[in-house]
C-alpha positions as CSV (number, residue, x, y, z in Angstrom):
1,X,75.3,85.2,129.2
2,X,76.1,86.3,125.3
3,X,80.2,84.9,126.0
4,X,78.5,81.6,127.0
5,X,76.3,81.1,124.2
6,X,78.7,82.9,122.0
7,X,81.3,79.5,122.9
8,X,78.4,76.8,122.6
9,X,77.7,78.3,118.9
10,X,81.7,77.7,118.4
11,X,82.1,74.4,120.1
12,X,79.0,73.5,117.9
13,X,81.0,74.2,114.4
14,X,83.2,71.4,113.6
15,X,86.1,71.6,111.2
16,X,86.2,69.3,108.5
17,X,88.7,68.5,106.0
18,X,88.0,67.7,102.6
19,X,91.3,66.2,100.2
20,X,92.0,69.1,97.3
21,X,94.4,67.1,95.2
22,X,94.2,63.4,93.2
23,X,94.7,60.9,96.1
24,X,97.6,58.7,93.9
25,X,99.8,61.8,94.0
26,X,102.9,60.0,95.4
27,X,106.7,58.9,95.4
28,X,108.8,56.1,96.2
29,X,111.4,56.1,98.6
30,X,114.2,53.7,99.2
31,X,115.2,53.1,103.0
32,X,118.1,51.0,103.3
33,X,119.9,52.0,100.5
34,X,123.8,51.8,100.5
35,X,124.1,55.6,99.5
36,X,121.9,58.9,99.2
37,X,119.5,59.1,96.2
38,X,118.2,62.0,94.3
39,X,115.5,63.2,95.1
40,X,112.2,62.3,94.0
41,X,109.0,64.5,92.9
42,X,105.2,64.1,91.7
43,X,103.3,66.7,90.5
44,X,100.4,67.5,92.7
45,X,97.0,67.2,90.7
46,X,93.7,68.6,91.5
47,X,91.0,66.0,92.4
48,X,89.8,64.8,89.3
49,X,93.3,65.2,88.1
50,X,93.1,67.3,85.0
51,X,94.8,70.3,86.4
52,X,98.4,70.2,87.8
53,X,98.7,72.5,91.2
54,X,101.6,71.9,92.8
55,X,104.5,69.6,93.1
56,X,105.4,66.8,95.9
57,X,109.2,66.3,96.7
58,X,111.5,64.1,98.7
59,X,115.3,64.6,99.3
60,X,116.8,63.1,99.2
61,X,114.9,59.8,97.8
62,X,116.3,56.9,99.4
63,X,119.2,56.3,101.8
64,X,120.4,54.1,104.4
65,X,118.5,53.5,107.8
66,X,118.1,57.2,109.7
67,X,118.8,59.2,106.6
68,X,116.7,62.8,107.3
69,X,114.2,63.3,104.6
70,X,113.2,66.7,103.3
71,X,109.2,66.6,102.3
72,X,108.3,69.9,100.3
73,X,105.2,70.8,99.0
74,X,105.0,73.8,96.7
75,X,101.5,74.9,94.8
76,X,101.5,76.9,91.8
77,X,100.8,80.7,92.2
78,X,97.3,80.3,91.1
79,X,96.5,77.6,93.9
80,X,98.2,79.0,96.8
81,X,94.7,80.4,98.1
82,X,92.9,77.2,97.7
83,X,94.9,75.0,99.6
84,X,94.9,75.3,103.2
85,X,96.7,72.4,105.0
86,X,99.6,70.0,103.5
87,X,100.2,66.2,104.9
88,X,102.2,63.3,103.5
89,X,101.2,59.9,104.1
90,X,104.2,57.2,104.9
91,X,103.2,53.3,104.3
92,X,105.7,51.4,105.1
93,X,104.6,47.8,104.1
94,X,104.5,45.7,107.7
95,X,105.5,49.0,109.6
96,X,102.4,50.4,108.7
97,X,101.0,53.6,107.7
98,X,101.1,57.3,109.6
99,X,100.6,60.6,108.6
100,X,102.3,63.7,109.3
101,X,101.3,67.6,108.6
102,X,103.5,69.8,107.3
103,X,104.5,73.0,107.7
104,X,103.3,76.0,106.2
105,X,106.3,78.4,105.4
106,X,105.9,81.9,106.7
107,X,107.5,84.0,104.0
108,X,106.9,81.2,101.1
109,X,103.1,80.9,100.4
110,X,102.2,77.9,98.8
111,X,105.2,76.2,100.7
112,X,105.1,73.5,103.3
113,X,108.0,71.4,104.5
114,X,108.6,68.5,106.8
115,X,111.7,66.5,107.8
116,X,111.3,62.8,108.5
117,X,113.6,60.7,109.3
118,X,113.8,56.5,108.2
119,X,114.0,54.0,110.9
120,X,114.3,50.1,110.6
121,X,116.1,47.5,111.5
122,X,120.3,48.0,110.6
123,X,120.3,45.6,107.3
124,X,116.8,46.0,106.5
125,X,115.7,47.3,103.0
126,X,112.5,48.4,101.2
127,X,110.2,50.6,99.5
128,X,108.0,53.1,101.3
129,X,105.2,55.1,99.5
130,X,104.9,58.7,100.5
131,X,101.3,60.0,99.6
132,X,101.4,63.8,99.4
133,X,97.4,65.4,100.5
134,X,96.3,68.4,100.1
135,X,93.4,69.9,102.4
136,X,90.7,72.9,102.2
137,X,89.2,73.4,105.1
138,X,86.0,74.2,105.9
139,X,82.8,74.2,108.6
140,X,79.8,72.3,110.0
141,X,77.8,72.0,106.9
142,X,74.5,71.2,109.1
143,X,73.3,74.7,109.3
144,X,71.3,76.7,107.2
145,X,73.5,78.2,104.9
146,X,74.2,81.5,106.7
């Protein structure tokens, strides 16, 4: 009877995700381009953005149509602790917008990579904004503290 009520207490307990870093930290990339671009980085600032904890990275940072983009996140010693989950936002004008999670390195704290790759239409050219987010996780806040 315990196990049961034990996993009704944990269904209960939602995560939540709240962003860690300054919602503008982003790049521009060029899909379409006749030839590989350097890359492209941001630093990564904390919420208010005062404090600089990481920084955002695309290579390369613009190419033609199917070009596979490296997305890297790396967070300053002092902030790998605080940080918990890494996503990039694409928007992509009349494509839209999706979101994809990173992943966490497991010898390199503070790293996360992804690699996306550009799609469009063979001739087609434009400028897509890659927002990086940074997320702390943390649980149902409707209890009473304990």
């Amino acid at each position: 009877m315990s196990l049961v009520l034990l996993l009704l207490a944990c269904k209960d307990e939602e995560v939540t995700w709240t962003q860690y870093n300054a919602t503008d930290d982003a790049v521009t990339v060029q899909v379409g381009a006749s030839e590989l671009l350097p890359s492209v980085s941001t630093p990564l600032r904390s919420n208010t953005g005062a404090v600089e904890v990481g920084t955002g990275t695309v290579d390369p940072g613009g190419g033609p149509v199917g070009t596979l983009h490296t997305i890297r996140v790396e967070l300053d010693e002092a902030y790998v602790d605080a940080v918990d989950r890494a996503s990039v936002r694409t928007s992509s004008g009349d494509r839209g917008e999706d979101e994809y999670d990173l992943t966490a390195d497991s010898a390199g704290e503070g790293l996360w990579v992804y690699t996306l790759e550009s799609v469009g239409e063979e001739g087609e050219a434009r400028e897509d904004v890659l927002t990086f987010r940074l997320w702390v996780q943390s649980g149902d806040d409707s209890g009473d503290g304990e």
